[in-house]
C-alpha positions in Angstrom: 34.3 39.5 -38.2 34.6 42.4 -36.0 30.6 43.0 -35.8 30.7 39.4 -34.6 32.8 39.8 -32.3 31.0 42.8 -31.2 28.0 40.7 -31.0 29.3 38.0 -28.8 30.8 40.3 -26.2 27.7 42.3 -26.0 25.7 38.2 -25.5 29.0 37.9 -22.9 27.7 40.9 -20.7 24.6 38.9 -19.8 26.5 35.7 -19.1 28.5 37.6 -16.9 25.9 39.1 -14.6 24.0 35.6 -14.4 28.0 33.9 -13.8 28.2 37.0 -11.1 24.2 36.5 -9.6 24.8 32.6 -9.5 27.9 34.2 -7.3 26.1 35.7 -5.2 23.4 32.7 -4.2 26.2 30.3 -3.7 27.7 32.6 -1.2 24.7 32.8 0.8 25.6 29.2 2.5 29.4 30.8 3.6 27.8 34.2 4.8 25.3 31.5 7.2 28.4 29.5 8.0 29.9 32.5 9.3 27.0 33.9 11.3 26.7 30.4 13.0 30.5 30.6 14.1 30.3 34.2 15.7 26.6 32.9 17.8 29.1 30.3 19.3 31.6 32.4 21.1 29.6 35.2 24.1 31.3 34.8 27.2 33.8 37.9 28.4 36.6 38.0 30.3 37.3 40.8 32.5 41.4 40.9 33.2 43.2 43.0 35.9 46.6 43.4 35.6 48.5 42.0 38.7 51.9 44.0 37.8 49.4 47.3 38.3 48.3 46.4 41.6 51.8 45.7 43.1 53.2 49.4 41.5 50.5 51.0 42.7 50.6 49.3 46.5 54.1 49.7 46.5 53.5 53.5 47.3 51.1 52.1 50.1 51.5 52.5 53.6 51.3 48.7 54.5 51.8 47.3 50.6 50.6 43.6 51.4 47.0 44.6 52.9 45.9 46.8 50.3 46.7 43.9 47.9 44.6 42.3 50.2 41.7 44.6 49.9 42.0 45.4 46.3 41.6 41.9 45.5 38.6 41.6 47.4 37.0 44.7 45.5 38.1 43.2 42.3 36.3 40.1 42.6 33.4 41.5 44.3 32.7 44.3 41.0 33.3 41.5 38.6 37.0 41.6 37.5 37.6 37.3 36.9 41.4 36.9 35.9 44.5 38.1 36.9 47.5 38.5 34.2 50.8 38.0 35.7 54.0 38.0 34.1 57.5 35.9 34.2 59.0 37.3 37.0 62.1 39.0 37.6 64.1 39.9 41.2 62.5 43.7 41.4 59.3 41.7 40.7 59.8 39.6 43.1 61.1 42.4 46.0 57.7 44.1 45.3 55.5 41.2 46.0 57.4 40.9 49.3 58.9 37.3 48.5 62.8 39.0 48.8 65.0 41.7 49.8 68.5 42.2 46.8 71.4 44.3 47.6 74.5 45.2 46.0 78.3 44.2 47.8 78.5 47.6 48.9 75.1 47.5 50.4 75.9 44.7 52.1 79.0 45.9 53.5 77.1 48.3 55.2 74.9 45.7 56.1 77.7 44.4 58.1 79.9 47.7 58.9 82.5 46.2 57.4 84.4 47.5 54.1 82.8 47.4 50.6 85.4 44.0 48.9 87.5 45.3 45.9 87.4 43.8 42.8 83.4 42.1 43.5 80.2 43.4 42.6 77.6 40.7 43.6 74.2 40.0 44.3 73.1 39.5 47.7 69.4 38.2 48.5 67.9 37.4 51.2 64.2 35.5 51.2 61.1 36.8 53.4 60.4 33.6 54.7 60.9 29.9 54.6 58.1 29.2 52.6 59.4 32.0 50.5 62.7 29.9 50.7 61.1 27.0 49.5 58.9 27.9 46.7 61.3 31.3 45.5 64.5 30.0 46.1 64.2 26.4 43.0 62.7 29.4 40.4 65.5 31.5 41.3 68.2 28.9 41.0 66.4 27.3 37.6 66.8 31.1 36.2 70.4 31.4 36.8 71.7 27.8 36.0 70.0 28.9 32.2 72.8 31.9 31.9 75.2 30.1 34.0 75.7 31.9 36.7 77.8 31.1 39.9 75.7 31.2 43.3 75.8 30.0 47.2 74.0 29.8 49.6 74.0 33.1 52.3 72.4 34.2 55.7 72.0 37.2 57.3 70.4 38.4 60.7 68.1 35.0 60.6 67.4 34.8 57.1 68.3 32.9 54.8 69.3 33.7 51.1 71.9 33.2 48.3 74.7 35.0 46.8 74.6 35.3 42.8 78.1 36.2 41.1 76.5 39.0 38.6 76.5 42.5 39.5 72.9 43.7 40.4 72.1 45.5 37.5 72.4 42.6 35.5 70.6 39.9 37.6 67.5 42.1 37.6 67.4 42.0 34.0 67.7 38.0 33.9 63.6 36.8 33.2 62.7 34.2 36.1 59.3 31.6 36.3 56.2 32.8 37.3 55.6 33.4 40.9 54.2 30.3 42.7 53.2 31.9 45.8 51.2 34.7 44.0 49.6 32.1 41.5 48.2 30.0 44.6 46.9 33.0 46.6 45.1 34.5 43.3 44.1 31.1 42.4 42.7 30.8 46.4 40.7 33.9 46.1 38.6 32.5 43.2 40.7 34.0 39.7 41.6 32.4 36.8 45.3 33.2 35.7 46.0 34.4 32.2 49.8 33.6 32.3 52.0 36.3 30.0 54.8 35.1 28.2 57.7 36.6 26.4 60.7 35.2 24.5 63.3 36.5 26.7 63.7 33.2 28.1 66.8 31.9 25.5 67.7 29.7 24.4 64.4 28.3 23.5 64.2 25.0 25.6 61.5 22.5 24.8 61.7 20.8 28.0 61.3 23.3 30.8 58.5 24.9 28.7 56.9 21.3 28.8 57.5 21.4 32.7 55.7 25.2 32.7 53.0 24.6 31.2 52.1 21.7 32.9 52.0 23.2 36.7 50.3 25.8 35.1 47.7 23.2 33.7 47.5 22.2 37.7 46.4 26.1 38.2 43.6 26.2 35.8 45.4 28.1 32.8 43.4 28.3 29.3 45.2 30.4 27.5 48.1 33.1 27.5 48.8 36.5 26.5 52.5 37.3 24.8 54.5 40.2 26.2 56.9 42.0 23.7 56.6 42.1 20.0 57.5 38.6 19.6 55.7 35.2 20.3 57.5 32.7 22.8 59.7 30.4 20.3 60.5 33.6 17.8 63.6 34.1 18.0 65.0 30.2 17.9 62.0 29.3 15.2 64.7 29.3 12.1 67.1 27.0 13.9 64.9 24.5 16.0 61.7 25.1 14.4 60.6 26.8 18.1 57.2 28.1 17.1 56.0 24.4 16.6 57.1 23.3 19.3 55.4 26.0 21.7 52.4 25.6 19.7 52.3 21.4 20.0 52.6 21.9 23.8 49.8 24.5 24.2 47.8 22.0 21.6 48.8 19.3 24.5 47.9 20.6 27.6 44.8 22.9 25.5 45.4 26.0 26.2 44.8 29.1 23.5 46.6 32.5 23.0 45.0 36.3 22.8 45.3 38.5 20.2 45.7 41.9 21.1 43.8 44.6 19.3 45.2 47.7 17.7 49.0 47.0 18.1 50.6 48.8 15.9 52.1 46.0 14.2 51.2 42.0 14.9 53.6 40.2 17.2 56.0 38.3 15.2 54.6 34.8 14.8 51.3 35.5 16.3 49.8 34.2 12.2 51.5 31.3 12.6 51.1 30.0 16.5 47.1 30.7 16.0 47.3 28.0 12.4 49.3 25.9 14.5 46.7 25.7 17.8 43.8 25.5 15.1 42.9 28.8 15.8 42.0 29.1 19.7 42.5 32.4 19.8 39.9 35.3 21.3 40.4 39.2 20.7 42.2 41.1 23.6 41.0 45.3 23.9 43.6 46.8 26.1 42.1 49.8 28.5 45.1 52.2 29.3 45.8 53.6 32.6 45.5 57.2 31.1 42.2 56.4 30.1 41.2 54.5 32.9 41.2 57.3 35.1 40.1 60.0 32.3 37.3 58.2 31.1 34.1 58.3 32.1 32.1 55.2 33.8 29.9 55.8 31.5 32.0 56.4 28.6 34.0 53.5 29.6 30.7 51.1 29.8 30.3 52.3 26.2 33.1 51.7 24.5 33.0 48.0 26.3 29.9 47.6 24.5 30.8 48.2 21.4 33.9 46.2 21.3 31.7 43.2 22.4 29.1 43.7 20.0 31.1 45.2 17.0 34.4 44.0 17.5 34.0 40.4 18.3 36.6 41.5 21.3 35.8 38.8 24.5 38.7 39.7 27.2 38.9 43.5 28.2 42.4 44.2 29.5 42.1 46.4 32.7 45.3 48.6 33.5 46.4 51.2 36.2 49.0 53.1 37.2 50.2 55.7 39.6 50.1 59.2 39.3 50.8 62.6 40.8 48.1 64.7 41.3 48.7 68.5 42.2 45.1 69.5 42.9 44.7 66.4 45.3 48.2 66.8 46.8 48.8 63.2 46.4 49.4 60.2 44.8 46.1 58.9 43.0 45.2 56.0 40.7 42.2 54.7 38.7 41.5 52.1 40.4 37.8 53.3 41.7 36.8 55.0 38.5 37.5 51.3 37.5 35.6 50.1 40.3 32.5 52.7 39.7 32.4 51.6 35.9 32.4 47.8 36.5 29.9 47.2 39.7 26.0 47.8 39.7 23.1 47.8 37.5 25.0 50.4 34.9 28.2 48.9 35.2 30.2 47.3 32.5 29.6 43.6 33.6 25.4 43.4 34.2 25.2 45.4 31.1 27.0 43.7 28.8 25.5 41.0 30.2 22.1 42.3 29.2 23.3 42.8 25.9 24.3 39.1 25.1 28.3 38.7 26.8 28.0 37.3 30.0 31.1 37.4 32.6 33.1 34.0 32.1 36.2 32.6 30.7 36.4 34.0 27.0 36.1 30.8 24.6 37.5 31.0 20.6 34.9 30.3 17.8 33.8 27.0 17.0 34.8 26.9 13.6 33.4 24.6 10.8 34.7 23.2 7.9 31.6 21.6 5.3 32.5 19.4 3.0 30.8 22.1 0.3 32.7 25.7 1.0 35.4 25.2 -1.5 33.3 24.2 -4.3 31.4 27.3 -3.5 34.0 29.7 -2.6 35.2 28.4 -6.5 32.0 29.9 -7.3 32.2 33.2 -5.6 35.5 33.7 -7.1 34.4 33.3 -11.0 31.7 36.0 -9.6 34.0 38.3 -8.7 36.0 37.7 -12.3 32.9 38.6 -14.1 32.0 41.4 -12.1 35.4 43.4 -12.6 34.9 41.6 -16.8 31.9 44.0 -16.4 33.8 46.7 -15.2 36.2 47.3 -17.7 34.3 46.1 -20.5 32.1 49.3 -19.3 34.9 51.7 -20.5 36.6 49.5 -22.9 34.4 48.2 -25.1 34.7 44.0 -27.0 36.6 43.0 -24.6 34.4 41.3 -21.8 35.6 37.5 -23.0 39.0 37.9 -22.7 39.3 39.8 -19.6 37.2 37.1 -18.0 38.9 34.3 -19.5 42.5 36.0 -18.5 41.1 36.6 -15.0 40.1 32.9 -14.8 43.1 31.8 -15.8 45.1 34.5 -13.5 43.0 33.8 -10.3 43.8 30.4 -10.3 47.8 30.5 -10.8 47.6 33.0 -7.7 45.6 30.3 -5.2 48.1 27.8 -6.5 51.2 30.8 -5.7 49.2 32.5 -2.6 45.7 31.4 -1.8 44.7 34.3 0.6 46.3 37.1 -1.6 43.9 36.2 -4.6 40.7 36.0 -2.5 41.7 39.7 -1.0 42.2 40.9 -5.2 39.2 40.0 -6.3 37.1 40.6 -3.0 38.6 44.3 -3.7 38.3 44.3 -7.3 34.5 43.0 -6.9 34.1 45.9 -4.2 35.0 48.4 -6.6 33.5 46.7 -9.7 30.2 46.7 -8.2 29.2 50.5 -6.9 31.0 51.8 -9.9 28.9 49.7 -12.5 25.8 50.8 -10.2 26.2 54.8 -10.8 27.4 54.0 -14.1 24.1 52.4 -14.8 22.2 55.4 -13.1 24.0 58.0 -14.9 22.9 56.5 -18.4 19.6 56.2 -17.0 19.6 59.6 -16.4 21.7 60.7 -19.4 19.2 58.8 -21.4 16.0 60.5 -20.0 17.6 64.1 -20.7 19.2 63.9 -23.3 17.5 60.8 -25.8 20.6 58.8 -25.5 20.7 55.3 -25.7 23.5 53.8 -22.9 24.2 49.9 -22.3 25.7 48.6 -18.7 26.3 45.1 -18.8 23.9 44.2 -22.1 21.0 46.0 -21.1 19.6 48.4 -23.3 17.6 51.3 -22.5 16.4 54.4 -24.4 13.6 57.3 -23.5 13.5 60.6 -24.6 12.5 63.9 -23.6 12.5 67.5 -24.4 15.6 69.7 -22.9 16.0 73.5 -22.5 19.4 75.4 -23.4 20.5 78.7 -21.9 20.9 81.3 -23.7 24.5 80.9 -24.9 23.1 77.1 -26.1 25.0 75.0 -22.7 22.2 72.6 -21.9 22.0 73.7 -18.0 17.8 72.7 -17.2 16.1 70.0 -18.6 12.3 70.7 -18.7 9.4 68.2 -19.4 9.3 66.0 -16.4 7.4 66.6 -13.8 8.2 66.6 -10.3 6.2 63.7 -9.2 8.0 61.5 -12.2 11.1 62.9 -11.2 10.6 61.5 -7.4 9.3 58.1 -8.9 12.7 57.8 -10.8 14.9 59.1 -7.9 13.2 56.7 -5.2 13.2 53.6 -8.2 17.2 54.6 -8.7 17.9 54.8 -5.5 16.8 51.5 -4.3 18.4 50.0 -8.0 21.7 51.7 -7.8 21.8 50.2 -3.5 21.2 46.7 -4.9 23.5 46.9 -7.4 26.1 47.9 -5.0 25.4 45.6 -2.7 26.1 42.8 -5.2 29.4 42.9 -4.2 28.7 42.0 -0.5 27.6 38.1 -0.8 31.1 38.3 -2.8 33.4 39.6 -0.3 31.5 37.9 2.5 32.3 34.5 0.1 35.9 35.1 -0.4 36.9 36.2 2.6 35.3 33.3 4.7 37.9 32.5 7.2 38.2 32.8 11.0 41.6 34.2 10.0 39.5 37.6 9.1 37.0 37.3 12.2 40.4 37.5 14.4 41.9 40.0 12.5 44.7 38.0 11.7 44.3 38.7 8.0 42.5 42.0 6.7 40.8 43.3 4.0 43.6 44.9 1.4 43.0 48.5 0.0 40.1 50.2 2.0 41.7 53.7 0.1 41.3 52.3 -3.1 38.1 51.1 -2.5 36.8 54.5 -1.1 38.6 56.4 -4.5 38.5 54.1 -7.3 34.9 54.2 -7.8 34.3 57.9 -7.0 37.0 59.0 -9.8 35.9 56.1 -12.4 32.2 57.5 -12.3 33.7 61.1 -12.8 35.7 60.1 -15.3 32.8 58.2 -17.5 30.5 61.4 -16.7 33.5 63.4 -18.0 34.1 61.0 -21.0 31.2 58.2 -21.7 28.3 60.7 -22.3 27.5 62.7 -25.1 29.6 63.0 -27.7 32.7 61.2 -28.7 35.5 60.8 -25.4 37.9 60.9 -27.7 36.6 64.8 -28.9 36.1 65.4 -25.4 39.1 64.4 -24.1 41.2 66.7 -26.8 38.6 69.6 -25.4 40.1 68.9 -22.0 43.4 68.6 -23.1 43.1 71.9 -25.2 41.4 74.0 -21.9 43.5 76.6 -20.3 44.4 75.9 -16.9 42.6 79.0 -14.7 43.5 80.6 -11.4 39.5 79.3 -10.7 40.9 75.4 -11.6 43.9 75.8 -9.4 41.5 77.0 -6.5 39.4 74.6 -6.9 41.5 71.3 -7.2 43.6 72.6 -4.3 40.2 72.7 -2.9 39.1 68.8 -4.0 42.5 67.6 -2.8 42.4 69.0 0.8 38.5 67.6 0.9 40.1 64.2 -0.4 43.0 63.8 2.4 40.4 64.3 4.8 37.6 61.6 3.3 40.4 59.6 3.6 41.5 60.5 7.2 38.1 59.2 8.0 38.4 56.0 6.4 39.8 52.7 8.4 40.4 52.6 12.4 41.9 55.0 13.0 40.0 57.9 11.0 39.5 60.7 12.9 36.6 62.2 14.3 35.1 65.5 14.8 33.9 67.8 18.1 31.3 65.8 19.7 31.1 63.4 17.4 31.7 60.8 19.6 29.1 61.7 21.9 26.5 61.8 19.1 28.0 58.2 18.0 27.4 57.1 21.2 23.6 58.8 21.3 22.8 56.3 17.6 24.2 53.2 19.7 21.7 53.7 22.8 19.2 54.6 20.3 19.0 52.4 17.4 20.8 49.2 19.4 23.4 49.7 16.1 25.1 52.8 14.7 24.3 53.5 10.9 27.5 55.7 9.7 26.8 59.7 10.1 28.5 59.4 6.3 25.8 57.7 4.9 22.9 59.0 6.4 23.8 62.2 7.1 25.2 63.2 3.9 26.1 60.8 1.4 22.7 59.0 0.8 20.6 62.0 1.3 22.6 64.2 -1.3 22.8 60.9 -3.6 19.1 60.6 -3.5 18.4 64.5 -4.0 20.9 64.4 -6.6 19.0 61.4 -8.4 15.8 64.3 -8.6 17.5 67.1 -9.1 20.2 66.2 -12.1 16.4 65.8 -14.0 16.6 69.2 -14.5 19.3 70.6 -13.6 22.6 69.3 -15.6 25.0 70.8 -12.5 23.3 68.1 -10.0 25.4 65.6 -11.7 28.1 66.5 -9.2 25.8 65.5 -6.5 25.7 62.4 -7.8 29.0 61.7 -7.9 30.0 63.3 -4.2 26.8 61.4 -2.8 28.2 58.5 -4.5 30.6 57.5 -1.2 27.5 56.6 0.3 27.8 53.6 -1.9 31.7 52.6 -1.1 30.6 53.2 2.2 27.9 50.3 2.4 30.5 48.2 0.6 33.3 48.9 3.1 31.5 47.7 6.1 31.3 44.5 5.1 34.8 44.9 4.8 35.2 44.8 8.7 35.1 41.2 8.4 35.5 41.1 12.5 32.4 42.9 12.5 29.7 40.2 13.1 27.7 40.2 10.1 23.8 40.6 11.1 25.6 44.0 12.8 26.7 44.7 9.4 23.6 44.2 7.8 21.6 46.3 10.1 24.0 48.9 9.8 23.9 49.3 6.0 19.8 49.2 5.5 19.3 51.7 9.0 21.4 54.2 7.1 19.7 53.6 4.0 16.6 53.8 5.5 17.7 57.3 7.1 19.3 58.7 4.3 16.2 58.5 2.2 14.0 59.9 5.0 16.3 63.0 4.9 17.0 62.9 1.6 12.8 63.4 0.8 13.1 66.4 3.3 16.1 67.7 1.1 14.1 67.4 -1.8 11.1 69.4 -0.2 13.3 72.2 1.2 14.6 72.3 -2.4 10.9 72.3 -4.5 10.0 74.8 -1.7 12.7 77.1 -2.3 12.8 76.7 -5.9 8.8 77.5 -5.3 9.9 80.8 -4.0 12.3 81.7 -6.2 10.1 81.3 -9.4 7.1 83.3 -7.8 9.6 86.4 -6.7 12.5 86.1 -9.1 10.3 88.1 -11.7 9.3 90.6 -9.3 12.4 91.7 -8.0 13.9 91.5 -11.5 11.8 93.9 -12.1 12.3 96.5 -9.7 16.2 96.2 -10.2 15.3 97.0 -14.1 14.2 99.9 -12.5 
């Protein structure tokens, strides 16, 4: 019974790498499906924020005509929309529309005595257009918190006293500036209104009313301001959310997602389901390094958000600062100015590249009748590939891990659809690498040592003679010449890739939703992924060949801990907090690496990762060569092994586009085996050397 059952697990193996290739074809479709919606989105948007520009004219000697002339240089170097914000009364004091005062300031207004006992607001309007369009925006503000005003004049103009102290009424959020929407509007921007949820309670009505004048202005979409979407904090008694998403639906209008928050604005997930998905990615340039940058530096980073990022409105922002060594106040605005304008600035060369200047548009996304029959597909793949897995370390039981896993993936789409595509698109990103150096470590195993090793029902047995040292450890293999031994390492290393990469079509497949191209959901457990496989390959090397695991791991268990050890894993642990310091967004980076980043981008169109082809792949593939015939090499191979998670992982960056992705992977492959060829010839030349002197100068310290 039990060599039965040993018989049909071993049959199961095969039937689960043809389950996991047929996988991997009907995933082709969805990957296609996905590269069609990322061709259909290219435009940029260049956005200025109008807040900026009054702060920083506000510390102007005539504030109103270097708005004036900033606005003209904006639209001349490219920059299309302005952002403005709900308003407030300091707002609107620094665009000029109004002049507040305290009672006490008013008092001295008049020369008379401050009043006791009253602590008012006092404002007085610029004009009488200022009166007209102001003053109903003003009054709409206050009647929401119920506040007591009248009308007021002083010295010809006309204003209103509000019955808050002033303190408060600055504090009170008031509609968007008319005036400054029609005079932006005039000059030829489109406005990217801001919104916040400050505006309580949540009234369905006068948002209705809001949005539509700023239909009449040309307004596509809208930016949040805070941590909270507009409707937030009503949503669980009104059901808020829906209704600010219905109206934006109604008068079609989208919202922006800004990258690299530290944490999504609450409800952001939701208001995108709701609008379908009209969303485009936001990168946000900060004053600080808006003036510190480089032009240059800031053209290239532009770049590569358009390109790798999927990002199509770039944020512009300035501020005021002190400047000692200029003795005055300066700002960025003409770095900003030098980066954007000419043939080398931002806007003709990312136009060059593919991203012309216009209103950013969200990706036309498609839903064919046969992606869920499919993505069905793709997930049984991804079932049978981490089957494969296990059943590599426990052996007889690849039928019932793949049944339970059938069984298990399908009661978690029912529970929580995206949370069981995410599983297995990061157990199938494990699996996959891992059961690819597993496979090359028996191949090798099997050429030194005459073993016979199985991955996934594959037999495979060679022989070959082996030398011992002295003290019988088997440390050089002999018999295999170097030219077979680069055959083998160049035939491994293009096997083990492939294998790898099988788990690419898969992830791509389960994680085929606009949701991950707008970062809204994410690939779960980049750490894992860049660990699992590394320590599950040292422990098979470890355990799996040779002799017994079970008399190897009492040998482990029985070894005397060493100050060496100690050393040694303090040593391994330090080098693993930083591998995983570089993992993710926001890895960190060494001395000039950026520059050097930045010197692959201009030169290959598309940055391979230093990782891979710098060190990963190259020690991998001189590893593959060099544990032939020497057993210590096997360490190589399991250190060069993150050049494998790291081919994985990029397709991880789902809001990568994918033909960026692809390029990536097979330019660093391509480089890493260039340099790993001239790692092998250093190596047969200095192993060369060493044989021809070694003897002499033995001799002459025997003497």
């Amino acid at each position: 019974m039990l060599k039965r059952w040993q018989h049909w697990n071993r049959k199961a193996k095969l039937w689960l790498w043809i389950i996991t290739l047929i996988g991997v074809v009907a995933a082709m479709p969805l990957g296609y499906n996905r590269m069609t919606m990322e061709s259909t989105s290219k435009q940029v948007e260049y956005v200025f924020d109008y807040r900026d520009l009054v702060e920083i004219a506000e510390i102007q000697a005539r504030p109103h005509d270097y708005i004036a002339e900033q606005i003209q240089n904006m639209k001349y170097v490219g920059v299309t929309t302005m952002s403005l914000y709900e308003s407030s009364l300091r707002e609107l004091q620094q665009a000029g529309r109004l002049t507040y005062y305290n009672s006490k300031d008013v008092a001295l207004l008049q020369s008379q005595l401050e009043p006791k006992g009253q602590n008012f607001t006092y404002l007085l309007f610029t004009g009488e257009r200022e009166k007209e369009e102001i003053g109903p925006i003003i009054r709409e503000a206050f009647d929401r918190v119920g506040a007591v005003y009248r009308d007021w004049s002083f010295g010809g103009r006309e204003g209103m006293v509000i019955e808050l102290p002033l303190q408060d009424a600055l504090l009170k959020p008031i509609n968007f500036d008319p005036i400054t929407i029609k005079t932006l509007r005039d000059a030829g921007f489109h406005i990217l209104a801001r919104f916040s949820d400050r505006v309580l309670p949540y009234d369905e009505n006068q948002v209705d009313m809001l949005l539509s004048q700023l239909k009449e202005y040309g307004v596509t979409r809208i930016l949040f301001d805070g941590d909270k979407v507009k409707g937030y904090t009503n949503h669980a008694e009104d059901q808020s959310i829906d209704s600010f998403g219905q109206l934006l639906n109604k008068y079609g209008m989208g919202i922006t997602l800004i990258e690299n928050l530290k944490k999504p604005q609450l409800g952001i997930n939701k208001l995108a389901f709701i609008t379908n998905y009209n969303a485009v990615r936001l990168y946000s340039l900060s004053p600080e390094d808006a003036l510190g940058m480089t032009p240059q530096a800031i053209n290239d980073r532009f770049l590569l958000a358009a390109k790798d990022r999927n990002i199509r409105m770039f944020f512009l922002n300035a501020a005021p600062s002190a400047s000692l060594e200029k003795s005055g106040i300066i700002n960025s605005l003409d770095n900003l100015y030098m980066s954007m304008k000419g043939e080398d600035g931002i806007v003709q060369t990312l136009a060059d590249a593919g991203f012309p200047p216009n209103l950013a548009q969200p990706f036309e996304v498609q839903h064919p009748s046969y992606a869920k029959p499919l993505k069905a597909m793709v997930a049984a793949a991804a079932v049978a590939l981490i089957a494969l897995l296990i059943s590599a370390f426990v052996s007889g039981v690849a039928i019932p891990v793949f049944l339970i896993g059938l069984v298990g993936s399908a009661g978690l789409y029912v529970l929580k659809g995206p949370l069981m595509e995410q599983a297995l698109a990061l157990g199938a990103g494990i699996a996959a690498p891992t059961l690819a150096l597993v496979w090359v470590m028996n191949r090798i195993y099997s050429r030194t040592a005459g073993s016979e090793r199985s991955v996934g029902g594959t037999e495979w047995s060679t022989r070959t003679a082996e030398g011992t040292s002295e003290t019988g450890v088997k440390w050089v293999f002999e018999g295999i010449p170097a030219r077979r031994r680069l055959g083998l390492a160049i035939n491994w290393f293009v096997v083990t890739a492939l294998m790898s990469l099988v788990a690419v079509p898969i992830i791509v497949g389960l994680l085929n939703n606009v949701t991950y191209s707008l970062v809204l959901e994410q690939y779960r457990g980049v750490s894992l992924l860049h660990l699992a496989p590394i320590a599950l390959t040292a422990i098979y090397v470890l355990l799996y060949t040779g002799e017994s695991k079970i008399k190897r791991l009492r040998g482990f268990m029985k070894m005397p801990i060493t100050v060496v050890m100690v050393i040694v894993g303090v040593i391994v642990a330090a080098a693993g907090f930083y591998y995983l310091s570089r993992t993710g967004n926001a890895g960190t980076t060494l001395p000039f690496e950026r520059e050097f980043r930045t010197f692959l981008e201009s030169t290959f169109g598309v940055r391979p990762r230093n990782k891979e082809f710098l060190f990963s792949h190259p020690l991998f593939f001189a590893g593959l060569f060099l544990a032939l015939r020497y057993r210590a090499a096997w360490l190589f191979l399991i250190v060069g092994s993150i050049g494998q998670l790291s081919m994985v992982d990029t397709f991880a960056h789902i809001h990568t586009p994918l033909h960026i992705s692809i390029i990536r992977v097979f330019l660093g492959l391509g480089l890493g085996a260039i340099f790993g060829l001239v790692l092998i010839g250093v190596w047969q030349l200095l192993e060369g050397v060493w044989r021809k002197w070694w003897p002499v100068w033995k001799r002459k310290f025997a003497e």
